[in-house]
VEXVOKOL-243679 format. One record per atom (N, C-alpha, C, CB): residue number from 1; residue in three letters; y, z, x; atom name. Coordinates in steps of 0.2 Angstrom, whole numbers. Glycine has a CB too. Example, Ala and Ser with C-alpha at 12.3 -4.5 7.8 and 13.67 -1.06 7.14 Angstrom:
// residues 2
ROKE pamar gutor    c2    c3    c1 drenti
ROKE     1   ALA   -28    39    66      N
ROKE     1   ALA   -22    39    62     CA
ROKE     1   ALA   -16    39    66      C
ROKE     1   ALA   -22    45    57     CB
ROKE     2   SER   -11    35    64      N
ROKE     2   SER    -5    36    68     CA
ROKE     2   SER     0    39    64      C
ROKE     2   SER    -3    29    70     CB
// end
This chain:
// residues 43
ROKE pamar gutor    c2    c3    c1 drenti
ROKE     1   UNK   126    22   -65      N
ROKE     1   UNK   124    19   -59     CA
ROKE     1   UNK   122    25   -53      C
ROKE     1   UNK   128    14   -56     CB
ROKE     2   UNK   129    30   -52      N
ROKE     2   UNK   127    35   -47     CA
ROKE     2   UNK   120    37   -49      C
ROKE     2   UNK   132    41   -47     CB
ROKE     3   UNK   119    40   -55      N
ROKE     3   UNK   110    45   -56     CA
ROKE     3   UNK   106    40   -51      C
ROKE     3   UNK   105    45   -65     CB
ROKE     4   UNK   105    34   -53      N
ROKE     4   UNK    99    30   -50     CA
ROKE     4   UNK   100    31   -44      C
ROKE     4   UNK    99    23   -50     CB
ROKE     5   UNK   106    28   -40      N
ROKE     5   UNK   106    33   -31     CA
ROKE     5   UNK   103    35   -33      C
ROKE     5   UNK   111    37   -28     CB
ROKE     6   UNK   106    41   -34      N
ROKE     6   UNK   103    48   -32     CA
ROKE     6   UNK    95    49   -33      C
ROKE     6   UNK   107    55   -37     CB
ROKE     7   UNK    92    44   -40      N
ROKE     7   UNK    85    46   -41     CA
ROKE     7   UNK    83    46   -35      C
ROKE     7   UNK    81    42   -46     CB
ROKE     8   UNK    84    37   -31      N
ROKE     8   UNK    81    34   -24     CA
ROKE     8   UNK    82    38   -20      C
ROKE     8   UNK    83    28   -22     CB
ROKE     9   UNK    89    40   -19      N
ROKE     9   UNK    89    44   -11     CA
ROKE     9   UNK    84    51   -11      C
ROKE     9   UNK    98    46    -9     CB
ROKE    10   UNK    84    53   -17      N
ROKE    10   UNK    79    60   -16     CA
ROKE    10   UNK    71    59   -20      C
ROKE    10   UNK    83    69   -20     CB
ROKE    11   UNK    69    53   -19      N
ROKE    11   UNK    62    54   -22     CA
ROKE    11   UNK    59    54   -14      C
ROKE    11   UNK    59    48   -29     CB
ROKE    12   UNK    53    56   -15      N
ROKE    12   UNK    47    55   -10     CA
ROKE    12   UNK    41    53   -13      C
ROKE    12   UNK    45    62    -6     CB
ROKE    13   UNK    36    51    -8      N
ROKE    13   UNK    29    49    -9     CA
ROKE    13   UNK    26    53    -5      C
ROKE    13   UNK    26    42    -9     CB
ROKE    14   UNK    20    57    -8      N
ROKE    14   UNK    15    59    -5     CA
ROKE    14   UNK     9    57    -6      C
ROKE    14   UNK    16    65    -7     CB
ROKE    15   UNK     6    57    -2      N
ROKE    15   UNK    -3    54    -2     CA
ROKE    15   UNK    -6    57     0      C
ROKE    15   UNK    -6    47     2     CB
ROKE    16   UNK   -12    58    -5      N
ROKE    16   UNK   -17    64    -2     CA
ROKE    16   UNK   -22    61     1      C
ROKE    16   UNK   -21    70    -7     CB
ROKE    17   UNK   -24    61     6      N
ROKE    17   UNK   -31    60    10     CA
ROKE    17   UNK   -37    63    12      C
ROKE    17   UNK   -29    58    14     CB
ROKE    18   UNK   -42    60    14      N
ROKE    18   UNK   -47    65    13     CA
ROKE    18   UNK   -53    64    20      C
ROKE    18   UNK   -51    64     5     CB
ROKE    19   UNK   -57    65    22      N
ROKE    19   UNK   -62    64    27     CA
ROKE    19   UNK   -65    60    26      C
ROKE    19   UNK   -65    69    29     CB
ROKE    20   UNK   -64    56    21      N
ROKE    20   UNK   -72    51    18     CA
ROKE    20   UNK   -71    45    22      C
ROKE    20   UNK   -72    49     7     CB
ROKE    21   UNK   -78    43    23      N
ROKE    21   UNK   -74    37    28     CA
ROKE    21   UNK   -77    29    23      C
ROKE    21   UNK   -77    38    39     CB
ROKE    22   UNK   -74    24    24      N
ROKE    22   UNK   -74    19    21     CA
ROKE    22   UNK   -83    18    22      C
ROKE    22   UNK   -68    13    25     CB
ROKE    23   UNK   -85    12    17      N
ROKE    23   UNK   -90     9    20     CA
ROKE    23   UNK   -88     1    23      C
ROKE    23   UNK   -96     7    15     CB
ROKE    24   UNK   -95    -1    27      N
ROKE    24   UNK   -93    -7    28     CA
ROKE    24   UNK   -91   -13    21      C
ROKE    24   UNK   -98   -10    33     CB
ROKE    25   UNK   -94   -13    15      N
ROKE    25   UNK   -92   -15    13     CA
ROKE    25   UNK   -85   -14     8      C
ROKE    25   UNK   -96   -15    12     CB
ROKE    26   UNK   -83    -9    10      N
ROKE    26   UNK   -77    -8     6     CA
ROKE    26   UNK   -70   -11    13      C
ROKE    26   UNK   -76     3     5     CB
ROKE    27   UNK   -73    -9    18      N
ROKE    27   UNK   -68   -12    25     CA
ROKE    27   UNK   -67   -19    22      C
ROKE    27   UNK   -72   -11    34     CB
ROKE    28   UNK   -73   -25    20      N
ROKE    28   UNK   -74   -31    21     CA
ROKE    28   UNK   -70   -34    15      C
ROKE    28   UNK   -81   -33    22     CB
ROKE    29   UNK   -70   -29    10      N
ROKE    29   UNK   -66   -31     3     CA
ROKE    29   UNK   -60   -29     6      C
ROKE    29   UNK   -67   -28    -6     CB
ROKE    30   UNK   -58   -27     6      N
ROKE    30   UNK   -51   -25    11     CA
ROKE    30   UNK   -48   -30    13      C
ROKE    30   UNK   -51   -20    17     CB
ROKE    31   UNK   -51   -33    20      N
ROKE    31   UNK   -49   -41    22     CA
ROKE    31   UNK   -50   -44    22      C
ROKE    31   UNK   -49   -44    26     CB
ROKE    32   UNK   -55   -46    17      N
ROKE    32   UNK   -54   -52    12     CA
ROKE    32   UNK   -49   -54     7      C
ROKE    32   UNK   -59   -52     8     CB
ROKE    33   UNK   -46   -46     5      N
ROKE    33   UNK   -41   -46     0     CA
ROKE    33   UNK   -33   -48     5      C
ROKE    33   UNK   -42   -36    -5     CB
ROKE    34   UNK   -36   -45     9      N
ROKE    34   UNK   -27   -47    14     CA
ROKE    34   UNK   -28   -53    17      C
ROKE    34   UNK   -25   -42    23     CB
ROKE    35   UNK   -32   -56    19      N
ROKE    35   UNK   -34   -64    21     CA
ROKE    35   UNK   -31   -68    14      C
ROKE    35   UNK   -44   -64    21     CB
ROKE    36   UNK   -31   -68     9      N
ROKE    36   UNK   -29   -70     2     CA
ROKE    36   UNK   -25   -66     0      C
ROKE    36   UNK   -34   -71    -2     CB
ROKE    37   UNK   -21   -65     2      N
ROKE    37   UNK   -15   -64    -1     CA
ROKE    37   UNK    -8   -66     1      C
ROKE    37   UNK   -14   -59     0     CB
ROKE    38   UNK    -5   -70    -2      N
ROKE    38   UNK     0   -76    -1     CA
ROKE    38   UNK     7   -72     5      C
ROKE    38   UNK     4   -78   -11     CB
ROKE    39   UNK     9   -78     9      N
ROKE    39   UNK    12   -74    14     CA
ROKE    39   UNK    19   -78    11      C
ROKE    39   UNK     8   -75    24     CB
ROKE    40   UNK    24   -77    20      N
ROKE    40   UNK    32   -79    16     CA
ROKE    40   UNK    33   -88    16      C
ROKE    40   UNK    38   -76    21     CB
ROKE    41   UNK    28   -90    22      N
ROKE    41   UNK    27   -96    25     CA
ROKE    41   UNK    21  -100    22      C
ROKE    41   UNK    26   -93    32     CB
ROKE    42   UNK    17   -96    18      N
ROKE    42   UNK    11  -101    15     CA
ROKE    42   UNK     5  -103    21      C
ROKE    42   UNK    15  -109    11     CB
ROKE    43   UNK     6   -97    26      N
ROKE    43   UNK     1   -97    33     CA
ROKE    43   UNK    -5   -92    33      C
ROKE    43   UNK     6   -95    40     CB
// end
C-alpha cells in the first residue's frame, strides 16, 4: 500500500499548450457539452 502513496504523492501532470486559439464553433461545443453534463443536485 505504501508504493501507491508514494506513486500519488510524486506523480505530476503536465499540459502542453499552444497559441492556437479556439473557433467559435469549438467554444459552442464546449458549453453545450458543460450545459449537459449531470451536476450533484440534478440543476
Amino acid at each position: 500500500m505504501l508504493n501507491v502513496l508514494e506513486a500519488i504523492e510524486k506523480r505530476s501532470s503536465t499540459r502542453g499548450y499552444t497559441d492556437q486559439r479556439l473557433t467559435d464553433e469549438e467554444i459552442k461545443a464546449l458549453v453545450k457539452a458543460g450545459l449537459q453534463a449531470p451536476t450533484a443536485r440534478n440543476e
